[in-house]
C-alpha positions as CSV (number, residue, x, y, z in Angstrom):
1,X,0.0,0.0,0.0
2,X,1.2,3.5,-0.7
3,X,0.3,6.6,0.4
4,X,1.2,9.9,0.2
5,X,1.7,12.3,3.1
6,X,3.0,16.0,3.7
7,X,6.0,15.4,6.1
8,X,4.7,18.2,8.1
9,X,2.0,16.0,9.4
10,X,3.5,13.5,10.8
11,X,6.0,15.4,12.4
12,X,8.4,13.7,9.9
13,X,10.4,17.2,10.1
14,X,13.6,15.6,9.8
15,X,13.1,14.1,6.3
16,X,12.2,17.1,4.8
17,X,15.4,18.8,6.4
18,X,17.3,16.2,4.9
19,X,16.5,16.5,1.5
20,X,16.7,19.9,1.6
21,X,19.9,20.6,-0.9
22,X,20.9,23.0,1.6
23,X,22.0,20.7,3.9
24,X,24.3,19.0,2.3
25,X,27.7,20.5,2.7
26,X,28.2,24.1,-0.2
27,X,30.8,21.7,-1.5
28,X,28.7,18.9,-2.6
29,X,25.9,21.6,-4.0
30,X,28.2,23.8,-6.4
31,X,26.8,23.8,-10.1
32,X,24.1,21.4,-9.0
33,X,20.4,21.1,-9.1
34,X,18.8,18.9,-7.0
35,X,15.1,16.9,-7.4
36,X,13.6,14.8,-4.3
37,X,12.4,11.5,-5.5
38,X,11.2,8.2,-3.3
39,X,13.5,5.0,-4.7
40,X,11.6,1.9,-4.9
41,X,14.0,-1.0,-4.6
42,X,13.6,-4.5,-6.7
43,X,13.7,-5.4,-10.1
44,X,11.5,-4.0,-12.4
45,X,10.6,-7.3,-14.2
46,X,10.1,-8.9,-10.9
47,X,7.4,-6.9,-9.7
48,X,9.8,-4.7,-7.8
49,X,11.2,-8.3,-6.0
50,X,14.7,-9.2,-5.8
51,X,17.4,-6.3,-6.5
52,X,18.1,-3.5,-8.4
53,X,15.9,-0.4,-8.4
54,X,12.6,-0.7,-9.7
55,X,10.7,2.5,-9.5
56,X,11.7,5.8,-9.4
57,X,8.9,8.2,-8.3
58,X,9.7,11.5,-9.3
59,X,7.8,14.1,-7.3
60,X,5.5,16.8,-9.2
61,X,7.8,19.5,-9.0
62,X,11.4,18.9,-7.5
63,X,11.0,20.5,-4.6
64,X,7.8,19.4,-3.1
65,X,7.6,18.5,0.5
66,X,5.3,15.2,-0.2
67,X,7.5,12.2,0.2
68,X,5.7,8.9,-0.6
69,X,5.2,6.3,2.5
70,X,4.7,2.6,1.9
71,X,4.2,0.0,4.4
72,X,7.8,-2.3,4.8
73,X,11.1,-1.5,3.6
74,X,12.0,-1.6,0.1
75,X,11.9,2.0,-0.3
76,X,13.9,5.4,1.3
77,X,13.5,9.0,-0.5
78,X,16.5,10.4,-2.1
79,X,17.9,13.7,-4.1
80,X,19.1,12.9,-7.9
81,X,21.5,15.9,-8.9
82,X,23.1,15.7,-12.6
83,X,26.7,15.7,-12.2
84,X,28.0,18.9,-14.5
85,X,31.3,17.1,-15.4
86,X,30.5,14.1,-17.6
87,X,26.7,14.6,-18.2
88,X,25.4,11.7,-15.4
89,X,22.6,11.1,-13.3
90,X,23.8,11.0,-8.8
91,X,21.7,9.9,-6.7
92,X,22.0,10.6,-2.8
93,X,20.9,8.4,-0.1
94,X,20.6,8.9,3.7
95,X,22.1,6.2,6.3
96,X,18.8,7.5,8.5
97,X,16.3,6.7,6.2
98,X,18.2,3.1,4.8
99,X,16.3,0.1,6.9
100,X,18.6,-3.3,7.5
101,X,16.8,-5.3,4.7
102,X,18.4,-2.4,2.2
103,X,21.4,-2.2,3.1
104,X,21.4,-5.6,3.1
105,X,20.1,-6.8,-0.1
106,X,20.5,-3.7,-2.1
107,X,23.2,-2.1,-1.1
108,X,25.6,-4.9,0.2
109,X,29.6,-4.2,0.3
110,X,28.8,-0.4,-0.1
111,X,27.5,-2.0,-4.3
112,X,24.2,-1.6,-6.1
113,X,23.6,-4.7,-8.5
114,X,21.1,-3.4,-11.7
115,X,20.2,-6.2,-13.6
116,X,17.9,-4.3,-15.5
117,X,17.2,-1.1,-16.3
118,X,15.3,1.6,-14.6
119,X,12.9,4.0,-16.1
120,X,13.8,7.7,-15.2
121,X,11.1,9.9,-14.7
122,X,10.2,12.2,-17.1
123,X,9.4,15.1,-15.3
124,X,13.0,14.5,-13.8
125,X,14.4,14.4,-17.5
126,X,13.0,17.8,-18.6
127,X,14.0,19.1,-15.2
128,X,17.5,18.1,-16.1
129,X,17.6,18.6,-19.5
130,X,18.2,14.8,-20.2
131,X,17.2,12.7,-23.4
132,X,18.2,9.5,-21.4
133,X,15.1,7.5,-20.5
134,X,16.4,4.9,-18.1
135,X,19.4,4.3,-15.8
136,X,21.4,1.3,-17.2
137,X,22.2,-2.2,-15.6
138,X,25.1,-2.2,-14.5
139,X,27.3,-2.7,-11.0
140,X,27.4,0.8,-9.1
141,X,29.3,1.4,-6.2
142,X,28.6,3.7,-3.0
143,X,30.7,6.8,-2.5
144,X,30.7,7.5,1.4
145,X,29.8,11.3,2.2
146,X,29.9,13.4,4.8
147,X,26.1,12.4,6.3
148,X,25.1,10.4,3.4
149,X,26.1,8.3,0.0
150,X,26.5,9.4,-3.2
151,X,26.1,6.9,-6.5
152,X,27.0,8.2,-9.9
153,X,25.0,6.3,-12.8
154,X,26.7,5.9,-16.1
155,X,24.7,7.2,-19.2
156,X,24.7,3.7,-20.7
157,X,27.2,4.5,-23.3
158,X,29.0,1.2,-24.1
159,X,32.7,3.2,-23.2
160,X,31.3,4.5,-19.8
161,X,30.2,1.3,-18.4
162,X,31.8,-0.6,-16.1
163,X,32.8,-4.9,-16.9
């Protein structure tokens, strides 16, 4: 079941601070735009079972305060930013709002395993100015932050992914 909520109401305060881009550190935030999403682990195939990420739902505007609430763990919100440098997709994810079973089965070793490809919003793509359609499968590795990870997605480009 999923529903949607305004964190104000349940006092959930502390999410919306977090995915505020102005907490993260001014180093992390320079030259970047930032658009709140909720992450929907599994594989899309699969009916969002087993691992990768299956669903990425993209708010209406990037920086509403609604932050989608399903009952168990197989999702956590998270900012997308594109990184200015090469063009890609980052996504940022927060320890706080990871349960065990994600870290776990997603996220194991500090790696996220895509066997399949993920649509991409595309209200996020015209908010980013992006013709790509879908984050590719591929093996993607957390960078550790100061207060939360940081995964860059390749663009799918057969010289930009990893073996």
């Amino acid at each position: 079941m999923v529903r949607r909520i305004n964190t104000h109401s349940f006092g959930l305060t502390k999410i919306k601070q977090r995915l505020e881009p102005g907490y993260l550190p001014s180093a992390d935030k320079s030259n970047k735009k930032f658009y709140r999403c909720d992450v929907l682990f599994g594989a899309p195939s699969a009916n969002c079972q087993g691992t990768g990420i299956c669903k990425i739902v993209a708010a209406a505007n990037p920086d509403q305060s609604d932050v989608q609430v399903e009952t168990g763990c197989r999702h956590t919100p998270a900012l997308f930013a594109l990184d200015a440098s090469n063009g890609h997709l980052v996504m940022l994810l927060f320890p706080e709002f990871l349960c065990t079973k994600i870290q776990r089965e997603h996220l194991r070793h500090g790696v996220l395993d895509m066997h399949e490809p993920c649509p991409i919003p595309e209200n996020m793509r015209a908010f980013f100015g992006i013709q790509q359609e879908q984050l590719p499968a591929d093996r993607y590795f957390l960078e550790p932050k100061m207060g939360y990870f940081q995964i860059h997605f390749s663009n799918g480009a057969p010289a930009e992914r990893a073996g």
